[in-house]
C-alpha positions as a Markdown table, in Angstrom:
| # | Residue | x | y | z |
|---|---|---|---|---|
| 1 | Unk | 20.2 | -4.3 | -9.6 |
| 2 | Unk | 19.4 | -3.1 | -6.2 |
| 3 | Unk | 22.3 | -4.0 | -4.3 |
| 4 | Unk | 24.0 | -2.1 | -6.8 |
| 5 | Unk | 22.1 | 1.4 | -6.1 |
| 6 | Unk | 22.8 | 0.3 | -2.7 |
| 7 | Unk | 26.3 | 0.2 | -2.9 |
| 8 | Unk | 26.9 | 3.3 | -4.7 |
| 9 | Unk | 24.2 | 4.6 | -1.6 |
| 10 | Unk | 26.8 | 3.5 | 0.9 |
| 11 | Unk | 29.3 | 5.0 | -1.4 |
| 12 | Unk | 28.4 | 8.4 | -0.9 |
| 13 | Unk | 26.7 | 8.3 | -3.8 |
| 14 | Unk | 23.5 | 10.5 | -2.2 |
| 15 | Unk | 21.5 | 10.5 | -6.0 |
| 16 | Unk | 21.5 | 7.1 | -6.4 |
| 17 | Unk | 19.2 | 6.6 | -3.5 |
| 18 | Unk | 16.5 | 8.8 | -6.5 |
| 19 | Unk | 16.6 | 5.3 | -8.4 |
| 20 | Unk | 14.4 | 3.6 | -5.0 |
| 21 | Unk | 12.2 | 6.2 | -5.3 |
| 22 | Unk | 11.2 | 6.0 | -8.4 |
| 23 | Unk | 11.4 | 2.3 | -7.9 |
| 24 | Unk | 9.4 | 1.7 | -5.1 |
| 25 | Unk | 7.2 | 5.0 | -4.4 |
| 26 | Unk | 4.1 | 3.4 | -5.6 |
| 27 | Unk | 3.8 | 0.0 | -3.8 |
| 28 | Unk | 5.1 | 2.2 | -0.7 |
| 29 | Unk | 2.3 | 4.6 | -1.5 |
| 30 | Unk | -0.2 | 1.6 | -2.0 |
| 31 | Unk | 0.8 | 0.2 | 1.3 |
| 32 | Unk | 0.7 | 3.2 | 3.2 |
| 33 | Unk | -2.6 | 4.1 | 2.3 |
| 34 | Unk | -4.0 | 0.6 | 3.3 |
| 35 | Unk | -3.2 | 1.5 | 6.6 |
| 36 | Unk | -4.2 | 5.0 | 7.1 |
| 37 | Unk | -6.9 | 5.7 | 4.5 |
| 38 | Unk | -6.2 | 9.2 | 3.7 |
| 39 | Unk | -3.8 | 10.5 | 0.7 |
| 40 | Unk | -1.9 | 12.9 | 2.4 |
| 41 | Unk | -1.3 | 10.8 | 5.5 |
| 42 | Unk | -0.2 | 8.1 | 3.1 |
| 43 | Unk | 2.3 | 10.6 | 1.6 |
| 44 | Unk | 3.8 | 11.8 | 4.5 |
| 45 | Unk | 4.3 | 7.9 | 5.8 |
| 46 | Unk | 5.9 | 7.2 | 2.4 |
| 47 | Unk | 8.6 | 9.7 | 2.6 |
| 48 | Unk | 9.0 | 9.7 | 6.4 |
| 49 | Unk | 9.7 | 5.8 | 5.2 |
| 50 | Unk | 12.2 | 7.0 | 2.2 |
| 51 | Unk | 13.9 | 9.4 | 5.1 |
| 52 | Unk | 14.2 | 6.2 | 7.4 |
| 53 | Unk | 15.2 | 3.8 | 4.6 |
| 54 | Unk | 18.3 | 6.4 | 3.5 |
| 55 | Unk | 19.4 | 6.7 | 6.7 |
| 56 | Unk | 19.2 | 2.7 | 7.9 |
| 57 | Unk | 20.6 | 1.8 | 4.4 |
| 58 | Unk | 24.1 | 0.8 | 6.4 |
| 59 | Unk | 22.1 | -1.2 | 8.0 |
| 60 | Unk | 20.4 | -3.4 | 5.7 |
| 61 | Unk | 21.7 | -6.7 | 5.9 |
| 62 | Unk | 20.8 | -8.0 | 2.3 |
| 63 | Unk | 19.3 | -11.3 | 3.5 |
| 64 | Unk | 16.1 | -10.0 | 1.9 |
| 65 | Unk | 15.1 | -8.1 | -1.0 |
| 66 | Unk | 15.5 | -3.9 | -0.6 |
| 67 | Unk | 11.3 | -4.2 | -1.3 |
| 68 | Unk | 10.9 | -6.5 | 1.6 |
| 69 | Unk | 12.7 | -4.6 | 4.1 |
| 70 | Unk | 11.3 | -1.3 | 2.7 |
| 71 | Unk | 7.5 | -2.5 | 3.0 |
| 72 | Unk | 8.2 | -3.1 | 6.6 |
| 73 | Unk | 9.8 | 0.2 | 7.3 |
| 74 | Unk | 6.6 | 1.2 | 5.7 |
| 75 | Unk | 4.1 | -0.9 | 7.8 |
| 76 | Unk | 6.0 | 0.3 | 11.0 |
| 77 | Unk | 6.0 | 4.0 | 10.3 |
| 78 | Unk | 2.5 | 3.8 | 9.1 |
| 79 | Unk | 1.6 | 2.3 | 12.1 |
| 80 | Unk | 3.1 | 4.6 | 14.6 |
| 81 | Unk | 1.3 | 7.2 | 12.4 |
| 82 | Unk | -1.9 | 5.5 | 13.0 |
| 83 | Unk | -1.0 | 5.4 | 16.8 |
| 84 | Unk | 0.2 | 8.8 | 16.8 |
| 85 | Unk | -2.8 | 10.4 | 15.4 |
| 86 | Unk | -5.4 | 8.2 | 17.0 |
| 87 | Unk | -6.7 | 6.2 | 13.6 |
| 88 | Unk | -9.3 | 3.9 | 13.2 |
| 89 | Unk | -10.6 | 2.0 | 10.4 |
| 90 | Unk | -14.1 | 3.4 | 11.0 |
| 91 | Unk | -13.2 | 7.1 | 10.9 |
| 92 | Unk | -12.5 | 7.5 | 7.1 |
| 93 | Unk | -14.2 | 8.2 | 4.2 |
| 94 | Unk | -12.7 | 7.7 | 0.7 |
| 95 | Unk | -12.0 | 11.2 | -0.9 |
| 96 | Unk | -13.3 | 11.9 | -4.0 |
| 97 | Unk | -11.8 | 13.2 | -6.9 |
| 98 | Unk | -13.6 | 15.2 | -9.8 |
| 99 | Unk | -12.3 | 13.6 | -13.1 |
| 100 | Unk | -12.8 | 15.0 | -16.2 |
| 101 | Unk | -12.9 | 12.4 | -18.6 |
| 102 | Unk | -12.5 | 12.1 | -22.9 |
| 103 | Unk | -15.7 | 11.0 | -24.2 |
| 104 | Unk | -13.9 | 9.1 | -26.7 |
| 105 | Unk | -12.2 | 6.9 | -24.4 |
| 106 | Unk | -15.3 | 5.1 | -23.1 |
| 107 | Unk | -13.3 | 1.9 | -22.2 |
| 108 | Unk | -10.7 | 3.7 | -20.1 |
| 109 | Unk | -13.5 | 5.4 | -18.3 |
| 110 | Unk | -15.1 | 2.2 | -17.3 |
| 111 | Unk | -11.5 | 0.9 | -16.3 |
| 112 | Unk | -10.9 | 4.1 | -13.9 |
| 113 | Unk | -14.1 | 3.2 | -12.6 |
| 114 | Unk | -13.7 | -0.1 | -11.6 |
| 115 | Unk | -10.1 | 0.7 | -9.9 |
| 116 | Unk | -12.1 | 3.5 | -8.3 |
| 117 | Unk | -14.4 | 1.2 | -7.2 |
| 118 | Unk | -11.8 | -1.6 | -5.8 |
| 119 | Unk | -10.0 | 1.1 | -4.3 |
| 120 | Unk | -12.8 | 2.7 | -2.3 |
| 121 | Unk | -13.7 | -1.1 | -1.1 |
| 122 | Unk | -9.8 | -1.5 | -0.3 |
| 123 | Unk | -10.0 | 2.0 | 1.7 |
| 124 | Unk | -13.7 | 1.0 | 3.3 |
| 125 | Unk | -12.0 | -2.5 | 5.2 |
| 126 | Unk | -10.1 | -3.1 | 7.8 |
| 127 | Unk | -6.4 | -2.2 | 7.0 |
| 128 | Unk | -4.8 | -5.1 | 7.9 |
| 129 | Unk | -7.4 | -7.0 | 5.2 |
| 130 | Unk | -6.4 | -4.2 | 2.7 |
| 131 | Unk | -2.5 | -4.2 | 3.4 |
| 132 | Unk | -2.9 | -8.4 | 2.7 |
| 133 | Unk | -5.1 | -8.0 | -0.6 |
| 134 | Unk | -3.0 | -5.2 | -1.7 |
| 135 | Unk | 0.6 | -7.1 | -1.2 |
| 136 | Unk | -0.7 | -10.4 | -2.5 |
| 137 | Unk | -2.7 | -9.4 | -5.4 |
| 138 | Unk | -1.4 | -6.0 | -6.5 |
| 139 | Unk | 2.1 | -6.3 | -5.2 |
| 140 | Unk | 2.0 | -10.1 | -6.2 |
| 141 | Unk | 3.9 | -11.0 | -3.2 |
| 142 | Unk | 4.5 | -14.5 | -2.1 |
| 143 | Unk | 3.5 | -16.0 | 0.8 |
| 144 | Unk | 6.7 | -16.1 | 2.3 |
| 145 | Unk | 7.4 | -12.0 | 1.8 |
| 146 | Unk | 4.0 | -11.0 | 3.4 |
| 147 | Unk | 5.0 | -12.9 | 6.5 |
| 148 | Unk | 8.8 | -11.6 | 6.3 |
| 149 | Unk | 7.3 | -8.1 | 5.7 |
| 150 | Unk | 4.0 | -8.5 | 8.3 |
| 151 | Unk | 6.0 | -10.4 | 11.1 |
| 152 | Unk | 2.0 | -12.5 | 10.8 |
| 153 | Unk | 2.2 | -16.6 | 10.8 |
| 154 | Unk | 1.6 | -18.3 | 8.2 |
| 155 | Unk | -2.1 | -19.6 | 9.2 |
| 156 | Unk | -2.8 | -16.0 | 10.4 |
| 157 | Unk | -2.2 | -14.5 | 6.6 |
| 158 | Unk | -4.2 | -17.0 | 5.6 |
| 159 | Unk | -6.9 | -16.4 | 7.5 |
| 160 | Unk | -6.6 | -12.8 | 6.8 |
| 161 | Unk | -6.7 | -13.3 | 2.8 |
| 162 | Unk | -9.6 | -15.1 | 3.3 |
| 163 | Unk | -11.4 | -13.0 | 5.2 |
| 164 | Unk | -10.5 | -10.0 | 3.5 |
| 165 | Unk | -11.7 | -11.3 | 0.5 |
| 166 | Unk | -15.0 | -12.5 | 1.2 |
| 167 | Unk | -15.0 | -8.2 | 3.0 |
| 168 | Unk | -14.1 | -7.1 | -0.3 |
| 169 | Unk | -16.4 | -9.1 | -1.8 |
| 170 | Unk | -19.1 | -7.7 | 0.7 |
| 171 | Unk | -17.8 | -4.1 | 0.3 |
| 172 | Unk | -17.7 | -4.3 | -3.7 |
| 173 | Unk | -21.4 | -5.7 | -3.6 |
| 174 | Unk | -22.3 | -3.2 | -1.4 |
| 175 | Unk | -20.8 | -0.3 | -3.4 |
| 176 | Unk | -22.0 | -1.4 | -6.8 |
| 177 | Unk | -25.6 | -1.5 | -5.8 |
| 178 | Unk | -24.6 | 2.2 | -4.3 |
| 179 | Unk | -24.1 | 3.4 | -7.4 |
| 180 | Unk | -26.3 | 1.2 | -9.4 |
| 181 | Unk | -29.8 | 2.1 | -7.6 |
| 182 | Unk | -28.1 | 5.3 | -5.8 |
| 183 | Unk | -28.8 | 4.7 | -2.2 |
């Protein structure tokens, strides 16, 4: 399906390009934010990574799936944003949104919550950590397409799972009890 949209891309075809946008905005969103831990930042990655995607779309080589080679325009623009603007993992603090909710929908609520809550631990570790959890578990990446997208061995993502889970885990625990005895 993609090689498709990317034909009619190449084409001249400039609307078709809307189709990995709508496609793709949200794992590209989801990986940007693991690395720079603030909305709008991850927004202006995301479409500085769209912008750099449209124009290097001659350039894609097809060996890989159009996600692949996007997530690792992503991971390189969101790093050079980090770089640029002098980011560390230490300097954010998840933002907060007011959320009105329907009192009938009790199970939703507690559903929000919990993604909430994963999603503050996600935003409180380190990013490579979160940018590992978030392709292999959310994403549902294999293996194989963190390392093509990462550029990280094999026993390095490994390593990295692992210890971003047992940080999650930490980070979770920590948070629940947060909002459990409020401290």
């Amino acid at each position: 399906m993609d090689n498709t949209h990317i034909a009619n891309v190449l084409s001249g075809d400039r609307h078709a390009f809307r189709y990995f946008i709508r496609t793709y905005k949200d794992m590209a969103f989801s990986v940007a934010l693991s690395m720079v831990k603030n909305e709008l930042m991850a927004e202006e990655v995301v479409q500085e990574s769209f912008v750099q995607a449209y124009l290097g779309l001659s350039s894609f080589q097809q060996r890989a799936k159009f996600s692949t080679w996007l997530y690792k325009i992503v991971l390189r623009t969101a790093s050079k944003y980090r770089q640029k603007h002098q980011l560390k993992d230490q300097e954010f603090i998840l933002e907060r949104h007011d959320q009105a909710y329907d009192e009938h929908a009790l199970n939703d609520m507690l559903r929000e919550e919990q993604k909430a809550l994963i999603n503050e631990a996600l935003m409180a570790i380190p990013s490579k950590e979160s940018v590992a959890l978030r392709l292999f578990y959310l994403e549902e990446l294999s293996l194989k397409e963190i390392i093509e997208i990462t550029g990280w061995s094999e026993s390095n993502l490994k390593v990295i799972l692992h210890r971003a889970r047992k940080s999650l885990h930490a980070t979770l625990t920590l948070l629940m009890k947060k909002s459990t005895y409020g401290t």
